[in-house]
DOPAFI-497102 format. One record per atom (N, C-alpha, C, O): residue in three letters; y, x, z. Coordinates in steps of 0.05 Angstrom, whole numbers, padded with zeros to 5 digits, always signed. Layout:
% residues N
AlaYXZ...
//
This chain:
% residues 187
Unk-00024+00016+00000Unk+00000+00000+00000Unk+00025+00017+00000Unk+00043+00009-00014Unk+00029+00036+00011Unk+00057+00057+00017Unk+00051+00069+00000Unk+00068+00087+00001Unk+00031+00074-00025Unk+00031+00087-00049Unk+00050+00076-00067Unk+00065+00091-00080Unk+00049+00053-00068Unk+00053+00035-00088Unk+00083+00019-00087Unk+00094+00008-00106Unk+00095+00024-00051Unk+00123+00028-00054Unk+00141+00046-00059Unk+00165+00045-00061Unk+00120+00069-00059Unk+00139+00098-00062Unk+00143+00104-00088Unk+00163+00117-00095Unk+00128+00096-00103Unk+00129+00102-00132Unk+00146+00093-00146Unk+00156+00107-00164Unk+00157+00065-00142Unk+00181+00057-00158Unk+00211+00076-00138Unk+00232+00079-00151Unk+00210+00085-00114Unk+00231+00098-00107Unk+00232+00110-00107Unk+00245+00116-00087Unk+00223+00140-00124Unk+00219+00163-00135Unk+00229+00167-00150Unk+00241+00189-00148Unk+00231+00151-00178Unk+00253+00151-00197Unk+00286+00149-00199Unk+00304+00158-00212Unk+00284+00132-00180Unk+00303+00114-00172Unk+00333+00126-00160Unk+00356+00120-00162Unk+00316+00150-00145Unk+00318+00161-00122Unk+00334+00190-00149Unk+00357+00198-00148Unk+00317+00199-00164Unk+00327+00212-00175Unk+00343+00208-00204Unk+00353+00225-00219Unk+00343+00182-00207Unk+00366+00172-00221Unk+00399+00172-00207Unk+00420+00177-00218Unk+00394+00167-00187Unk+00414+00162-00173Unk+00429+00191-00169Unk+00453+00194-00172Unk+00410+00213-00161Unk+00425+00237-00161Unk+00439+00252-00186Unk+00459+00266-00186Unk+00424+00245-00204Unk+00433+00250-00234Unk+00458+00229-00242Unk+00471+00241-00260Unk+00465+00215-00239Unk+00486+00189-00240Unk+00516+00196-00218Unk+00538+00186-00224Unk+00510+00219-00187Unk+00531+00217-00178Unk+00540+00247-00185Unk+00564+00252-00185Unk+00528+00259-00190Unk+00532+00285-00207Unk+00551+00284-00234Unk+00572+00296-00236Unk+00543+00271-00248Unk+00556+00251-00269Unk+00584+00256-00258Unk+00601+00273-00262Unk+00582+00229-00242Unk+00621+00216-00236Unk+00629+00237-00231Unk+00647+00236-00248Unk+00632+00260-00220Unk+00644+00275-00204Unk+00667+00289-00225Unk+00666+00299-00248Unk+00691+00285-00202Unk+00719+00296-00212Unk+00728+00318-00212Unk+00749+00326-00222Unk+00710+00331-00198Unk+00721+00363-00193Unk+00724+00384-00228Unk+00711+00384-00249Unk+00746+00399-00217Unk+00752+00407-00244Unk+00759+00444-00236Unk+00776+00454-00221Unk+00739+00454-00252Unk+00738+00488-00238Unk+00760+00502-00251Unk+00767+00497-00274Unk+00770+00520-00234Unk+00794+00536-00237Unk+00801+00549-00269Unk+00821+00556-00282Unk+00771+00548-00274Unk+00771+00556-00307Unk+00777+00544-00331Unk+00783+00552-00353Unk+00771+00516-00319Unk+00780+00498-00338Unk+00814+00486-00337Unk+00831+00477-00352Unk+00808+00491-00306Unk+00841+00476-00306Unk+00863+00504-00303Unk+00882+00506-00286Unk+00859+00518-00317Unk+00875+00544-00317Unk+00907+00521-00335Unk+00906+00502-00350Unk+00935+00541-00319Unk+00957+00531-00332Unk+00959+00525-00368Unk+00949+00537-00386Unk+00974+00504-00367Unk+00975+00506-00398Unk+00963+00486-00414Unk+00964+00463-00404Unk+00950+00487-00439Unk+00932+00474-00454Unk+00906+00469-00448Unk+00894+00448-00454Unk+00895+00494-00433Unk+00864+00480-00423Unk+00871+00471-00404Unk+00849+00467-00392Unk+00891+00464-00387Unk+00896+00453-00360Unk+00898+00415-00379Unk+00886+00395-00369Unk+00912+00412-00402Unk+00916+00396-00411Unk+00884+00380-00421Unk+00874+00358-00418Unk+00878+00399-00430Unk+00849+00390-00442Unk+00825+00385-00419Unk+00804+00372-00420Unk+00833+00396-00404Unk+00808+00386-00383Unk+00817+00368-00357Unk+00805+00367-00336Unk+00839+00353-00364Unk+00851+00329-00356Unk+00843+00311-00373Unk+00829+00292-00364Unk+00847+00310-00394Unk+00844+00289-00412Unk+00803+00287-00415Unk+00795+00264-00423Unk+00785+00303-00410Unk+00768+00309-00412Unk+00755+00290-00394Unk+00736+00275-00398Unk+00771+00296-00370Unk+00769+00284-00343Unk+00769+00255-00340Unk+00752+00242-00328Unk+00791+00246-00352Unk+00800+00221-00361Unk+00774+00212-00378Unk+00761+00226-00393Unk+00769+00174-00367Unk+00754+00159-00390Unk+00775+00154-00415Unk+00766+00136-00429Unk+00796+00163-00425Unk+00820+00149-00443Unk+00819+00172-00472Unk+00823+00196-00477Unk+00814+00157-00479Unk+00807+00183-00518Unk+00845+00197-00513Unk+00862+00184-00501Unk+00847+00217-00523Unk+00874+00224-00526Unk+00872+00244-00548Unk+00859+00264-00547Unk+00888+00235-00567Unk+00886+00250-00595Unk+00905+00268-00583Unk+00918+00267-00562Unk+00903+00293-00607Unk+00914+00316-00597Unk+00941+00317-00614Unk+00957+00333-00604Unk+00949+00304-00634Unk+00977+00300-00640Unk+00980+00274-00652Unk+00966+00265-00671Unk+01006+00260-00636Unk+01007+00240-00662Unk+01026+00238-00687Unk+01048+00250-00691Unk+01015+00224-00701Unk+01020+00220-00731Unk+01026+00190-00746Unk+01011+00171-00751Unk+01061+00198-00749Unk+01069+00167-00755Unk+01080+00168-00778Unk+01092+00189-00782Unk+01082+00147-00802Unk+01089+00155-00836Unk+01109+00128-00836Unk+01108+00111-00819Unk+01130+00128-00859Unk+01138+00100-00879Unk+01138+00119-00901Unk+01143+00143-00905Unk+01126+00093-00918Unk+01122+00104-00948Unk+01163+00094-00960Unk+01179+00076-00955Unk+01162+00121-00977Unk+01197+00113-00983Unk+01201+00094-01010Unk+01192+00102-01031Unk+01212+00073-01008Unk+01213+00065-01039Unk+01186+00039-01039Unk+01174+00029-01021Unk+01183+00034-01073Unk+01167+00015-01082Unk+01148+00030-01096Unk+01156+00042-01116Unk+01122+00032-01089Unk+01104+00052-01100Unk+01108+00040-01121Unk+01119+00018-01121Unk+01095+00058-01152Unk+01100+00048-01185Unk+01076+00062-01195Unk+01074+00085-01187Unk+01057+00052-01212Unk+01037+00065-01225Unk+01043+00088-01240Unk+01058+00083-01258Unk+01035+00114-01239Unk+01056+00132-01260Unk+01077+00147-01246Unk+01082+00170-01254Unk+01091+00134-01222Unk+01116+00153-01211Unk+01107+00164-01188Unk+01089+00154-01175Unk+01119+00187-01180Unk+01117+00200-01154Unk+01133+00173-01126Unk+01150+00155-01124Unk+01117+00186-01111Unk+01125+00175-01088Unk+01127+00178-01061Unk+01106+00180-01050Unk+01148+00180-01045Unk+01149+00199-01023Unk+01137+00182-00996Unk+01139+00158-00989Unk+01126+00206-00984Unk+01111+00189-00962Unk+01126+00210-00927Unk+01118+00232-00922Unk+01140+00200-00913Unk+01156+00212-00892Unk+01135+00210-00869Unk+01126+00188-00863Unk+01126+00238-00853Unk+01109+00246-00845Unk+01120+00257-00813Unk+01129+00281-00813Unk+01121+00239-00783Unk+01129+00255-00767Unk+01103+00264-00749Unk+01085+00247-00751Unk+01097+00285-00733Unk+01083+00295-00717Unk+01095+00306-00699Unk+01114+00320-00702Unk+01083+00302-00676Unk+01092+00310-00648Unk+01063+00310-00631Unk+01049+00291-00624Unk+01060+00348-00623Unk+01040+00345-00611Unk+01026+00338-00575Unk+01036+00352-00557Unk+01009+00321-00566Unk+01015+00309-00543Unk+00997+00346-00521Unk+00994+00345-00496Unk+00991+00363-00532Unk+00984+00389-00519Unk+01001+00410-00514Unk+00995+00433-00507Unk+01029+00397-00519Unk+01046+00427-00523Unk+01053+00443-00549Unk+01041+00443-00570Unk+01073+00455-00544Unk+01073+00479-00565Unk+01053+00489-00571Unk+01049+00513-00566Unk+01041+00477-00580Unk+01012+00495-00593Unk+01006+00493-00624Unk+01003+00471-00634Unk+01004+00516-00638Unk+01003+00505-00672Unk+00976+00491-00678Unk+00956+00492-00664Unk+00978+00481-00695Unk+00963+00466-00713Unk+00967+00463-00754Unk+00987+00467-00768Unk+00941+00455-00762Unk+00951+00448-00782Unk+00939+00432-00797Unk+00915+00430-00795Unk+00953+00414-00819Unk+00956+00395-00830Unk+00945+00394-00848Unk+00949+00415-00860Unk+00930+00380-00858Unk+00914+00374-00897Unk+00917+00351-00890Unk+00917+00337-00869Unk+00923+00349-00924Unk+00936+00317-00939Unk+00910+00327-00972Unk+00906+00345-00988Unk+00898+00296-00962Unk+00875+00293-00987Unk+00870+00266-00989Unk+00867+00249-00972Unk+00868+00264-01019Unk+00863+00234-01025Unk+00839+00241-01034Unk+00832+00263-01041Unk+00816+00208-01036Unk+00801+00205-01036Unk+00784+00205-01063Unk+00763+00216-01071Unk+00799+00191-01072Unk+00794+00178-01105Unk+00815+00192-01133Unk+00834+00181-01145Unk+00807+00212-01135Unk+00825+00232-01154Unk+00830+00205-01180Unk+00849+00213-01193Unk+00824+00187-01189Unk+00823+00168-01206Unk+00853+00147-01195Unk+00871+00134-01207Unk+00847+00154-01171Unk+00864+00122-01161Unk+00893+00132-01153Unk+00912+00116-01155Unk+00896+00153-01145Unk+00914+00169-01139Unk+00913+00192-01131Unk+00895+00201-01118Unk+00934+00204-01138Unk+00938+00254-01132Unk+00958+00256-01127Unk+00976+00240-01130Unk+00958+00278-01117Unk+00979+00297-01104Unk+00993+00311-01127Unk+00980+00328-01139Unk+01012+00309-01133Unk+01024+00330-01155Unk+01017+00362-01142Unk+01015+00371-01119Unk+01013+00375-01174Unk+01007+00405-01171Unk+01028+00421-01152Unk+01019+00443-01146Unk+01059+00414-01136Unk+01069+00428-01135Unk+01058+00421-01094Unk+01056+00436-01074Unk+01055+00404-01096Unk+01049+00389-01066Unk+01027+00408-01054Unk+01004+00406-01062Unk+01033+00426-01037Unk+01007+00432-01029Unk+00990+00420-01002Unk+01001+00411-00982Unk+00970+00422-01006Unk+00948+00410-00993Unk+00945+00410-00960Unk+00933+00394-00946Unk+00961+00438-00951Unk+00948+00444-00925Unk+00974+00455-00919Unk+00988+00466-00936Unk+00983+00453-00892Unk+01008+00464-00879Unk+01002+00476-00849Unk+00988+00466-00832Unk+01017+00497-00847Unk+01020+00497-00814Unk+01034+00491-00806Unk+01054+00490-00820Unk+01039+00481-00771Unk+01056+00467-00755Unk+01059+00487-00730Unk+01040+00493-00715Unk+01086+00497-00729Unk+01084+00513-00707Unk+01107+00503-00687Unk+01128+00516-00691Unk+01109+00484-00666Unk+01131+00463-00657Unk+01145+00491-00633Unk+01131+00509-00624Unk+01171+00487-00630Unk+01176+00513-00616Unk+01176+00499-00579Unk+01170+00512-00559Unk+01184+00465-00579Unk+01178+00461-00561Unk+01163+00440-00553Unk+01160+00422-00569Unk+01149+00438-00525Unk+01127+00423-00522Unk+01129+00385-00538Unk+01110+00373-00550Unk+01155+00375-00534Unk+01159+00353-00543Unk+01173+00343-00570Unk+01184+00322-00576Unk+01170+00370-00583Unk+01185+00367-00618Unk+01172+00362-00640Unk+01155+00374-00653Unk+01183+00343-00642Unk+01182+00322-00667Unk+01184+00339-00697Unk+01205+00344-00708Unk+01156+00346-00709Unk+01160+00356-00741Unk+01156+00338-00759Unk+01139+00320-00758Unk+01177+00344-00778Unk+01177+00322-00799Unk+01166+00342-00822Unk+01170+00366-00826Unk+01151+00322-00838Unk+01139+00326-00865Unk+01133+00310-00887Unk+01117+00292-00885Unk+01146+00315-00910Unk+01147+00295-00930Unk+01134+00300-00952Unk+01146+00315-00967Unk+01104+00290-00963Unk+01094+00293-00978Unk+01088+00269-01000Unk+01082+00245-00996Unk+01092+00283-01025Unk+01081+00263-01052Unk+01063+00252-01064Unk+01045+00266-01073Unk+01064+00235-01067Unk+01031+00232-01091Unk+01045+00212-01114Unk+01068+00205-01114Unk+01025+00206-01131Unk+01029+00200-01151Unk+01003+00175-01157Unk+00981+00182-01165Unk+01010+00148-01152Unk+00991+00129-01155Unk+00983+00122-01180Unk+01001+00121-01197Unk+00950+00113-01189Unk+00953+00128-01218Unk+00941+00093-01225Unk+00937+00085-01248Unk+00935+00073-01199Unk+00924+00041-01215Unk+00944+00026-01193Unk+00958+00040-01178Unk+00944+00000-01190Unk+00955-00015-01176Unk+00932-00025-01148Unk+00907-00023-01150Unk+00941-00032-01132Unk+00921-00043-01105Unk+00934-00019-01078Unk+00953-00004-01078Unk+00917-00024-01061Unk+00910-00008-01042Unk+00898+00021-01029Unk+00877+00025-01017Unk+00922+00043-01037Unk+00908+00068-01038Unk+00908+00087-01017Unk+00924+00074-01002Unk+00904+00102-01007Unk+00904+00121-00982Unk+00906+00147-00990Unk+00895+00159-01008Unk+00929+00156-00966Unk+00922+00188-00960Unk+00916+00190-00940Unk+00918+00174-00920Unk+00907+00209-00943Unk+00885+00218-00919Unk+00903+00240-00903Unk+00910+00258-00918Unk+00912+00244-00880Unk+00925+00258-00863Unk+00909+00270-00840Unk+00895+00256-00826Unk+00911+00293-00838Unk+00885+00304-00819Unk+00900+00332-00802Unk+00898+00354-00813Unk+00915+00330-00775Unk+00918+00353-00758Unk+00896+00365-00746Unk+00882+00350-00731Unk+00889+00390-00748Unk+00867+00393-00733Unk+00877+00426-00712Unk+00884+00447-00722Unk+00876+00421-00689Unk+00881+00442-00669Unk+00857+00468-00665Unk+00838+00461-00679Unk+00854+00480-00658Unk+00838+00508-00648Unk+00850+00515-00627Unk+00874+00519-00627Unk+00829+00518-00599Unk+00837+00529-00582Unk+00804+00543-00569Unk+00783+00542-00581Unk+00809+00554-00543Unk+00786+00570-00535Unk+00764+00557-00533Unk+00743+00569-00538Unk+00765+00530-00524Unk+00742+00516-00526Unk+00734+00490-00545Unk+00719+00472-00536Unk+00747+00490-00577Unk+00738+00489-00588Unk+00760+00468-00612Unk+00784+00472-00608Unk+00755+00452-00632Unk+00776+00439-00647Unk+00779+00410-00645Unk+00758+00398-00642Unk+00793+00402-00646Unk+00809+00383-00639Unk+00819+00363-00667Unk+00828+00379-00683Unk+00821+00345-00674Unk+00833+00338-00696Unk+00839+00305-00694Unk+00821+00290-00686Unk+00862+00298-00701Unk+00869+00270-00711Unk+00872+00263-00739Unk+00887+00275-00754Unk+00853+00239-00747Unk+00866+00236-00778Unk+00868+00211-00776Unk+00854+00194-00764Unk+00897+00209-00795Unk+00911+00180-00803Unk+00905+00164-00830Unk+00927+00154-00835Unk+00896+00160-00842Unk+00903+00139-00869Unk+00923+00125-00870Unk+00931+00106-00856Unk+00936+00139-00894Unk+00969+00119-00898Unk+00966+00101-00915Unk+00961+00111-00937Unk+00968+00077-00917Unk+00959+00063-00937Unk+00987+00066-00965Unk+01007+00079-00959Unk+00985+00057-00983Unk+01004+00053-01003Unk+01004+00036-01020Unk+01000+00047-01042Unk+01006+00019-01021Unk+01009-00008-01033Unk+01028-00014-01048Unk+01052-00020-01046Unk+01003-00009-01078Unk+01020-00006-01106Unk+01016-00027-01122Unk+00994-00029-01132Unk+01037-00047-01129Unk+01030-00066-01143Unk+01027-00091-01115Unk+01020-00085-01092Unk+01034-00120-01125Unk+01034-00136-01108Unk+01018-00131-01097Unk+01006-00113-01108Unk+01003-00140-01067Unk+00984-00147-01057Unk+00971-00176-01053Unk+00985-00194-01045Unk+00950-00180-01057Unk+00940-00197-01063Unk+00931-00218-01034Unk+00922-00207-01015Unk+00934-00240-01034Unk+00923-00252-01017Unk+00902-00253-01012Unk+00889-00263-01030Unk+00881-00240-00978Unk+00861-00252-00977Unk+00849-00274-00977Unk+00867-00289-00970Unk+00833-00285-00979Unk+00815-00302-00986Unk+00783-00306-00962Unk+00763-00293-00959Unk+00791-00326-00950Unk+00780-00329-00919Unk+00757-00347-00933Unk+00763-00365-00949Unk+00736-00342-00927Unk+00711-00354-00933Unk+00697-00362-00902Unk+00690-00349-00883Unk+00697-00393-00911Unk+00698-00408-00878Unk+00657-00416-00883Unk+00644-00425-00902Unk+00651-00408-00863Unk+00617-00411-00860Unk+00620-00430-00836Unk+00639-00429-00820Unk+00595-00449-00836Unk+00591-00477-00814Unk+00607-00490-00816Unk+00625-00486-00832Unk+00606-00513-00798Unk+00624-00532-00790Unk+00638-00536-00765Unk+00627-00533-00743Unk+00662-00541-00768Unk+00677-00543-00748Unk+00676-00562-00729Unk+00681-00582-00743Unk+00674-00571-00705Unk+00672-00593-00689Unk+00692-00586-00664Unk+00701-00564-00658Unk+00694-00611-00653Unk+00704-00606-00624Unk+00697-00618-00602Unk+00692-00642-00601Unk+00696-00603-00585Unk+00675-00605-00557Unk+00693-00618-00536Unk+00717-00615-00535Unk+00679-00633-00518Unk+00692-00650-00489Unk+00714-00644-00489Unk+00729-00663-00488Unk+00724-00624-00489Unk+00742-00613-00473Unk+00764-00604-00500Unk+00780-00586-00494Unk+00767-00613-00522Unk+00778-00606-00539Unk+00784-00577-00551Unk+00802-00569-00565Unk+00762-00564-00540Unk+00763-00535-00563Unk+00739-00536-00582Unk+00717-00547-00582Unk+00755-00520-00599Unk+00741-00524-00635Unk+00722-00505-00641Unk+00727-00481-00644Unk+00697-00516-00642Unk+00672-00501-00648Unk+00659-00493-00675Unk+00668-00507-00693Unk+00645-00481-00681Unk+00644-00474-00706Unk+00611-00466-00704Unk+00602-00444-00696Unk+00601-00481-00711Unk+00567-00488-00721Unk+00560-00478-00727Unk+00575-00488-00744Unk+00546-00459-00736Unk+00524-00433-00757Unk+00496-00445-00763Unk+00475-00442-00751Unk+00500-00458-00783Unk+00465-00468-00787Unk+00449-00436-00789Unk+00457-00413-00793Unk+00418-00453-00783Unk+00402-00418-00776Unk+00390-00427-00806Unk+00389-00448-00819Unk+00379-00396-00810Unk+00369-00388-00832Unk+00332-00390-00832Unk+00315-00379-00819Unk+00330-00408-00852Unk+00303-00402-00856Unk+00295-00390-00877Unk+00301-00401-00898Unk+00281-00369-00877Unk+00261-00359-00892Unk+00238-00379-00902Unk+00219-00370-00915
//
């Protein structure tokens, strides 16, 4: 009988030690050294994602099939003066490019912890709809890289209205909220 209660609290027992090991906040002098890894192993610490720079755009103008078009690019990194650098790539060489003079990859070297770099890059939309650049900061530091990427959209040529495709039926319940039915599927 005491075989047979011990056995389920054996595991249990060592789940639990593996689980408070886990939570634990402590943060060693090595990691939390001044600076950027002090930054990084806060945020590490933290349950909250924290990108390592952010990245905000307005496209300038009325995109045009055929014309260049400027896309205004600010960054401000949330680690400090720390460099980084930037690639701008589109996806679909058909749908839209970067003119030859635009180059692809930049560095960012901010002189202080809370400065705002601006960057203005072109492309050239080559059909009408919904096209993207692709924006990508990526950091290096001692323990390892870091990167945020944005998709800017550019919206060339009207945009089109979606088109909501309504499945079941709608009803309403006692209490007047509106329900929505899903017949099941038979095979």
């Amino acid at each position: 009988m005491k075989r047979a209660i011990l056995f389920p609290i054996i595991p249990t027992l060592a789940m639990l030690s593996v689980l408070s090991a886990c939570g634990s906040d402590e943060v060693t002098e090595a990691t939390a050294s001044d600076g950027v890894a002090g930054k990084q192993a806060a945020a590490m610490r933290s349950s909250e994602l924290q990108s390592p720079v952010e990245i905000t755009y307005r496209v300038i103008g009325t995109p045009i099939v055929g014309s260049p078009v400027a896309v205004d690019l600010k960054f401000r990194s949330t680690l400090g003066a720390m460099s980084y650098k930037v690639t701008y790539r589109v996806n679909d060489p058909t749908a839209m490019q970067l003119p030859e003079g635009q180059s692809e990859t930049v560095s960012i070297s901010p002189s202080s912890e809370n400065e705002v770099v601006a960057q203005q890059v072109t492309v050239v939309p080559l059909r009408e709809g919904r096209l993207y650049l692709n924006v990508a900061a990526v950091m290096e530091s001692e323990t390892g890289s870091m990167q945020t990427v944005t998709a800017v959209p550019v919206q060339v040529g009207p945009a089109k209205p979606r088109q909501i495709i309504e499945n079941g039926t709608v009803t309403t319940d006692e209490d007047g909220n509106q329900i929505r039915s899903l017949p099941a599927k038979e095979d």
